[in-house]
C-alpha distance (Angstrom), angle and dihedral (degrees) to the residues before:
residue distance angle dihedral
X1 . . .
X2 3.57 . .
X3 4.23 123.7 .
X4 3.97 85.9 -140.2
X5 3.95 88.6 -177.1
X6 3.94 95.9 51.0
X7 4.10 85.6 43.0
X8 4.19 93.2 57.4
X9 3.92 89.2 34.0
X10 3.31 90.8 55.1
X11 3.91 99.7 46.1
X12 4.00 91.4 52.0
X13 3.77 85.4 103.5
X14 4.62 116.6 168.8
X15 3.96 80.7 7.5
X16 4.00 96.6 -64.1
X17 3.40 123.6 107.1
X18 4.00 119.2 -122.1
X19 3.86 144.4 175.1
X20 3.18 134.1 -114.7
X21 4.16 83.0 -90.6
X22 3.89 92.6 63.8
X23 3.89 98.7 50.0
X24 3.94 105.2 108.3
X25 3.86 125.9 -92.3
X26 4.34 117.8 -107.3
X27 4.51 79.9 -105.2
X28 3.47 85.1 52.9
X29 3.51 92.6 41.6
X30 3.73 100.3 55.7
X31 3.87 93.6 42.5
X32 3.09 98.5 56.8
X33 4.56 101.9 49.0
X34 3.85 100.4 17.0
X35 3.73 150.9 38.6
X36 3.79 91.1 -153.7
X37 4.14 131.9 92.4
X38 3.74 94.7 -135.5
X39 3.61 142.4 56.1
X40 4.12 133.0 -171.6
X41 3.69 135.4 -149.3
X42 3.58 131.8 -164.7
X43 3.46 141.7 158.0
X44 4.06 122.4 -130.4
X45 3.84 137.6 157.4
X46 3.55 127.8 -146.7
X47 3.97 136.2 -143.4
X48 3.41 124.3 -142.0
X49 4.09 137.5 -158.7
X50 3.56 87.7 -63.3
X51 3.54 93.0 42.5
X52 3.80 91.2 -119.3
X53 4.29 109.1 149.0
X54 3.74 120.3 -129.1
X55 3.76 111.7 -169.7
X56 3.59 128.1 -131.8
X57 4.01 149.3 175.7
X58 3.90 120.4 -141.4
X59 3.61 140.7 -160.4
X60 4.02 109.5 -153.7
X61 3.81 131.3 178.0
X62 4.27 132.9 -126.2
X63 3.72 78.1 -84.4
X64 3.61 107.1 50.5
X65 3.63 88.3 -110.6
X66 3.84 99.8 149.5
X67 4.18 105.5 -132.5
X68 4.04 96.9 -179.4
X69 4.17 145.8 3.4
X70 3.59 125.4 -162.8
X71 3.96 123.6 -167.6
X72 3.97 111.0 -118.8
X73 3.87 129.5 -152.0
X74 4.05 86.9 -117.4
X75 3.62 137.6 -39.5
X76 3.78 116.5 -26.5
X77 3.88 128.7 -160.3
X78 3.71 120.8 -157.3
X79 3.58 132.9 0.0
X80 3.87 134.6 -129.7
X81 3.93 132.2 -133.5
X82 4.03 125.7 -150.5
X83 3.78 107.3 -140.4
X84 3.74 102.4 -137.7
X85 3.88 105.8 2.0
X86 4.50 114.9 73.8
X87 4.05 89.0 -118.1
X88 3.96 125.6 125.1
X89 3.70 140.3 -174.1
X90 3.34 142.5 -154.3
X91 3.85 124.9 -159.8
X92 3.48 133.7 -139.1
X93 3.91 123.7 -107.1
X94 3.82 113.3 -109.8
X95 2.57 117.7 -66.6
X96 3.83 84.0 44.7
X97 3.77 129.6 168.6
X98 3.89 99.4 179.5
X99 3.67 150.4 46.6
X100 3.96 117.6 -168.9
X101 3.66 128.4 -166.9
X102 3.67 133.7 -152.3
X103 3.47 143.3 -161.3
X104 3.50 109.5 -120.1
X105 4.05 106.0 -143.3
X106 4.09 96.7 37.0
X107 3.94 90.8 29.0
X108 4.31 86.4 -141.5
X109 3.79 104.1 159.3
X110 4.40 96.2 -114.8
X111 3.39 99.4 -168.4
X112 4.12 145.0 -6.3
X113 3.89 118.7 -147.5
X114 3.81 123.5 -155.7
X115 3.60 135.2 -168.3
X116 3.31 120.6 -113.6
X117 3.92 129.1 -119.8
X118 3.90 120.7 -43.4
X119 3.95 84.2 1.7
X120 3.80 134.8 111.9
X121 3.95 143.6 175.9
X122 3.49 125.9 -106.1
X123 3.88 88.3 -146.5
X124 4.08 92.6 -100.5
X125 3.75 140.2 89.1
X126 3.81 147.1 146.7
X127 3.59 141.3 -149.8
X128 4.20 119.9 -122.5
X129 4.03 109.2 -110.1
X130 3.81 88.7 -102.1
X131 3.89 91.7 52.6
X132 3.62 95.2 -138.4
X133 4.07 93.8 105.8
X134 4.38 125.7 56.8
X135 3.99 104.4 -152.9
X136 3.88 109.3 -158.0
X137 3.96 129.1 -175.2
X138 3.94 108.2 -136.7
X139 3.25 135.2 -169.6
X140 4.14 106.0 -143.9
X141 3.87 90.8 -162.3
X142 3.61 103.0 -172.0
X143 3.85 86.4 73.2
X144 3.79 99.3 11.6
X145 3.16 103.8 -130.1
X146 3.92 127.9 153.2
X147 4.01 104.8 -117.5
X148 3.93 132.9 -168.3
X149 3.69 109.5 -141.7
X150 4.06 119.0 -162.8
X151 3.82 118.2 -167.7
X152 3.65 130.8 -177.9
X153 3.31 113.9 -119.3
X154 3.15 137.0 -100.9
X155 3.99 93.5 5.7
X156 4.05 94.9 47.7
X157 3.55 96.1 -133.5
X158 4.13 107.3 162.3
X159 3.81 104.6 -126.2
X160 3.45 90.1 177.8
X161 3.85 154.8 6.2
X162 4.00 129.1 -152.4
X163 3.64 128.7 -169.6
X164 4.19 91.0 -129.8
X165 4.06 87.3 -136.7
X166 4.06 82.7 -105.7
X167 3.50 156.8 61.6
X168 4.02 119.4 -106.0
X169 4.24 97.1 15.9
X170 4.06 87.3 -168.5
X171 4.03 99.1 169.3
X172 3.97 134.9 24.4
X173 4.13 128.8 -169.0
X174 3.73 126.6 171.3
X175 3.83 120.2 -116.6
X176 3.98 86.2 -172.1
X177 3.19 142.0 -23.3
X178 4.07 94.9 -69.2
X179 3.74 101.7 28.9
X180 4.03 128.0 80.6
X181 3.62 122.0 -172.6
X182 3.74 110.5 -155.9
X183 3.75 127.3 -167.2
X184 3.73 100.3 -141.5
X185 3.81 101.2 -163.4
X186 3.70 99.0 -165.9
X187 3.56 101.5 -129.9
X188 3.85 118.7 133.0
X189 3.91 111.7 -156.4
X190 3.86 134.8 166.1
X191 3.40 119.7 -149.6
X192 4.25 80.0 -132.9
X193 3.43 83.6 77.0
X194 3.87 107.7 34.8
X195 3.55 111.3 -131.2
X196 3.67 106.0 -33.1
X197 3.98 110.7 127.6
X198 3.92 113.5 -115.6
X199 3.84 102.2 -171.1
X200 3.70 105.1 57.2
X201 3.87 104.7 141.9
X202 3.68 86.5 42.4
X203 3.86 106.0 48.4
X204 4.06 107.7 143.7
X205 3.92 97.0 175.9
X206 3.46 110.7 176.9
X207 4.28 145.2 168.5
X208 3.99 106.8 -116.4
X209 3.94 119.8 -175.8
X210 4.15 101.8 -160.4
X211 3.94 129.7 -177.5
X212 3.45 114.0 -109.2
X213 3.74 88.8 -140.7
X214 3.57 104.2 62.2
X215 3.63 110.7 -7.7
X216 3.60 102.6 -106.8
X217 3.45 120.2 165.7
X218 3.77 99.4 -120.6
X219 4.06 98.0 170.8
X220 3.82 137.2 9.9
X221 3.53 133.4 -174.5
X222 4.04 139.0 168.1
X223 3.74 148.8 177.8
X224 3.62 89.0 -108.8
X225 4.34 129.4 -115.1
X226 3.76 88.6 -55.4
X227 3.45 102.8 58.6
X228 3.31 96.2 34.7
X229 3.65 92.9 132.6
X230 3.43 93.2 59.6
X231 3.51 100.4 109.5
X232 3.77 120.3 -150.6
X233 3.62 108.5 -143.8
X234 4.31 113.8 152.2
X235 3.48 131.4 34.0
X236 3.97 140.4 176.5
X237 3.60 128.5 -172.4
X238 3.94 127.3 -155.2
X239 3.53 130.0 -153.2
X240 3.44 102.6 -91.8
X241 3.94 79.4 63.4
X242 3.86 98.1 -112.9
X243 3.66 112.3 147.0
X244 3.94 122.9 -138.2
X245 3.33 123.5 -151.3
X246 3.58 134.2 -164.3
X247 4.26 119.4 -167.3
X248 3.74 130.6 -150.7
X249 3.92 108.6 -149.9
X250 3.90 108.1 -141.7
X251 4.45 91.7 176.4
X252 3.84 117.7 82.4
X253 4.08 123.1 -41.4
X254 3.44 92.2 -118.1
X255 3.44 104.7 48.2
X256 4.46 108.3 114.6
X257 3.83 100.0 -120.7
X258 3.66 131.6 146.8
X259 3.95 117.7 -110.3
X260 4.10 104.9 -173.7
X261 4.01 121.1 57.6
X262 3.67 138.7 148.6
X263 3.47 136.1 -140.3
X264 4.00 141.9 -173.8
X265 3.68 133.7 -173.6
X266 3.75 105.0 -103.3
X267 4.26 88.7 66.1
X268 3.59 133.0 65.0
X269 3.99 88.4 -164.0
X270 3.87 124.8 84.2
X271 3.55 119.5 -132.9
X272 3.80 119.3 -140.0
X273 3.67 113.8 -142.2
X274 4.06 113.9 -139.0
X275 4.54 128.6 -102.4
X276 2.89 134.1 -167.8
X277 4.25 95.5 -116.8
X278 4.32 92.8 -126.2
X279 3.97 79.6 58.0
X280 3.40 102.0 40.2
X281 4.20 84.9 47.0
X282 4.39 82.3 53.8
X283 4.10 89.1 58.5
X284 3.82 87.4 72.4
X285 4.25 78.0 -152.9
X286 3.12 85.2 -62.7
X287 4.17 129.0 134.2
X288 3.92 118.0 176.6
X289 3.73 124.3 172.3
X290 4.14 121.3 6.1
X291 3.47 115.7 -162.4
X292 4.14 136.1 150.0
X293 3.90 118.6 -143.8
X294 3.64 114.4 -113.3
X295 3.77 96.4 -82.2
X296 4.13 90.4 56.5
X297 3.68 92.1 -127.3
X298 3.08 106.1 93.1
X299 4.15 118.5 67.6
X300 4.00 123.0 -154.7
X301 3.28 121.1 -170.1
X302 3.77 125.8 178.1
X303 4.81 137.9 -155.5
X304 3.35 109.1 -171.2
X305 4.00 82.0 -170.5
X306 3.62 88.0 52.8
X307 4.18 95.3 46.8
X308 3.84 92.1 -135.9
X309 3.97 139.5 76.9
X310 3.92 114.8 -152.0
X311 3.37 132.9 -160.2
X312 3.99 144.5 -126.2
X313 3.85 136.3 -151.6
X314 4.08 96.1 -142.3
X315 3.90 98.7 -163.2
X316 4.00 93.7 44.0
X317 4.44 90.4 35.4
X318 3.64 79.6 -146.6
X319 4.35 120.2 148.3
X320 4.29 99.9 -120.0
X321 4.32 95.3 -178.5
X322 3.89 143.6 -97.6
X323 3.18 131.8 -84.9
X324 4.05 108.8 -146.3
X325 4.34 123.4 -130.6
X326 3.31 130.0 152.9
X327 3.98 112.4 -106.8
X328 3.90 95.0 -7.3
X329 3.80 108.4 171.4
X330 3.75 103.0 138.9
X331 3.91 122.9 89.1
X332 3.59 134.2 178.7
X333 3.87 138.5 171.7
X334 3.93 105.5 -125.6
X335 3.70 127.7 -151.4
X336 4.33 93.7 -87.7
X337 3.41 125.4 62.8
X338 3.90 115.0 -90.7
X339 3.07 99.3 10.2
X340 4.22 131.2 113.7
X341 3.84 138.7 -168.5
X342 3.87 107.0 -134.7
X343 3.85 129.7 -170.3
X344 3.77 136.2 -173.5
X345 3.73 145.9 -158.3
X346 3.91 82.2 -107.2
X347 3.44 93.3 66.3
X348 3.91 103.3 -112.8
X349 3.56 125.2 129.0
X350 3.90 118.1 -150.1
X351 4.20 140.1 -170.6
X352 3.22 119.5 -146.5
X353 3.67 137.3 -167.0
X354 3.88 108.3 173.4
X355 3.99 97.1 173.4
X356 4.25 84.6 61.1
X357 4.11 87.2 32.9
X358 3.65 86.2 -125.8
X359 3.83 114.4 148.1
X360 4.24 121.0 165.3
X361 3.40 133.0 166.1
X362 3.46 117.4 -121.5
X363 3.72 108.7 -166.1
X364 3.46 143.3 -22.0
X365 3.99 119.9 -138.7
X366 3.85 96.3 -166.3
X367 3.61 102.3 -166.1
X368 4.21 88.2 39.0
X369 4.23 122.4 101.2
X370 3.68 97.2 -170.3
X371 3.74 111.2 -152.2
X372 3.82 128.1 -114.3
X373 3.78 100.7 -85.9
X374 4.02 141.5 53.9
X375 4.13 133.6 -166.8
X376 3.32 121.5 -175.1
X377 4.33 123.3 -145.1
X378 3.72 99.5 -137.5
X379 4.03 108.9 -167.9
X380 3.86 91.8 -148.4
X381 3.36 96.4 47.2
X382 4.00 99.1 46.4
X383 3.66 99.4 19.2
């Protein structure tokens, strides 16, 4: 549910109170705090001498150049854009129990979401393109079944709840502006036990594409009995509406399965994108962030176990090389074509251009563990 006092103390912005109506535009945004035509977001904890971690959510420039911090209630996950208004989220880790938004010029914390009974985050959401709904994966744990949650925004009323054709629903993205694609990952947990996975032999992870209208399964497609514990956990989608996926292999570490596919909602069959084996060998079964550059041709996909992200030419399905950093989890388009913003738990921000093997580190926040995923605020794009 809503924080309704942290929502109206948050919009009493110059000493007036205003709605959700009155908070400024992304153009408005970005003219008034910074010369440049993108924005990132990240969460990341700290430690300090006693190596206790305080959590956090930051705002950093096109130069790593941190602009604002904000104190969290624990360790977040992912964060969330609003297509035409200059407010951003951050999501809880699973199990997660909040979602905070921000105002992006001021940085006030707007509003805090919470699930409601027997129900929990999965640490990721989005907003619809109008930005007047907040769609949530949940895990409703006293069945365990993957739900869809749709809020109004900014009140947070649920207007409605889908079963996400799944267990574990982990990551959302829009193919239009009826159509989710869901990675259900197939993992049934309980926050009774933490994070431990309860459903091992009988994993049925899976990619669902479900109207936003009534929750019909409209496509489904899987790795088959096989690989059925090869969980499907993040997803991207580019323009030409060609769905990445990137898999999370919960069986033994040196079992020969395939870790990157992509899907698209006129098949029922995933396709497995090609490795080199040394590289698949470096994912450790492990996929982090998935993410196309701006021009949705070019696919990124990062292992923190494996210290490297590697990249994809979608139209060829060709294998085009890593680029190797310690801890690299976060992955975001930038403003030029082929290029990416990474971060790592050791605090360094890079850019990377693999077509023009260029690859430079940005900046390195020393006492910073950025957390495993990235969004960028791109002024043309939400502006």
């Amino acid at each position: 549910m809503l924080n309704r006092r942290n929502f109206l103390k948050g919009c009493a912005l110059n000493g007036s109170l205003l709605g959700l109506a009155a908070l400024p535009t992304w153009q408005t945004a970005f003219a008034s705090m910074t010369t440049d035509q993108e924005l990132f977001l990240s969460a990341f904890s700290r430690r300090n001498a006693e190596l206790e971690q305080s959590h956090y959510f930051g705002l950093f420039d096109a130069h790593g150049k941190m602009i604002w911090e904000k104190a969290l209630l624990d360790r977040a996950h992912a964060p969330v854009v609003h297509p035409t208004q200059s407010v951003i989220g951050i999501v809880a880790r699973r199990p997660g129990y909040y979602m905070d938004f921000f105002e992006v010029v001021s940085g006030d914390r707007i509003a805090r979401i919470e699930p409601t009974e027997k129900h929990h985050f999965y640490g990721h959401a989005i907003f619809n393109k109008t930005g007047d709904r907040v769609i949530s994966q949940e895990n409703h744990f006293s069945t365990g079944e993957g739900r869809i949650v749709i809020r109004s925004w900014p009140d947070a009323n649920i207007i409605a709840e889908y079963k996400s054709n799944g267990i574990g629903p982990h990551e959302s993205v829009l193919l239009d502006n009826n159509t989710l694609v869901i990675a259900n990952g197939g993992l049934k947990t309980h926050p009774a036990h933490d994070r431990d996975v309860l459903n091992l032999d009988t994993m049925a992870p899976n990619v669902t594409y479900l109207s936003l209208e009534d929750g019909s399964v409209i496509q489904s497609a899987d790795n088959g009995k096989d690989l059925h514990q090869l969980s499907i956990r993040h997803l991207d989608v580019n323009p030409q509406g060609i769905v990445a996926l990137g898999f999370q292999y919960q069986g033994e570490k040196w079992d020969q399965v395939p870790l990157v596919g992509i899907s698209s909602l006129n098949s029922d069959k995933i396709e497995h994108l090609p490795m080199p084996e040394e590289i698949r060998q470096r994912f450790k079964q492990y996929c982090g962030s998935v993410c196309f550059d701006k021009s949705g041709q070019l696919l990124a996909i990062s292992t923190p176990r494996g210290n490297l992200v590697a990249y994809w030419n979608i139209n060829e399905r060709s294998f085009l090389g890593v680029n190797n950093c310690r801890d690299v989890c976060g992955v975001s388009q930038t403003d030029q074509v082929g290029a990416f913003m990474l971060t790592s738990g050791t605090g360094k921000q890079w850019l990377s251009a693999p077509l023009d093997s260029s690859f430079s580190q940005l900046n390195h926040n020393v006492d910073v563990s950025w957390d495993n995923h990235l969004r960028q605020i791109n002024l043309h794009r939400y502006g």
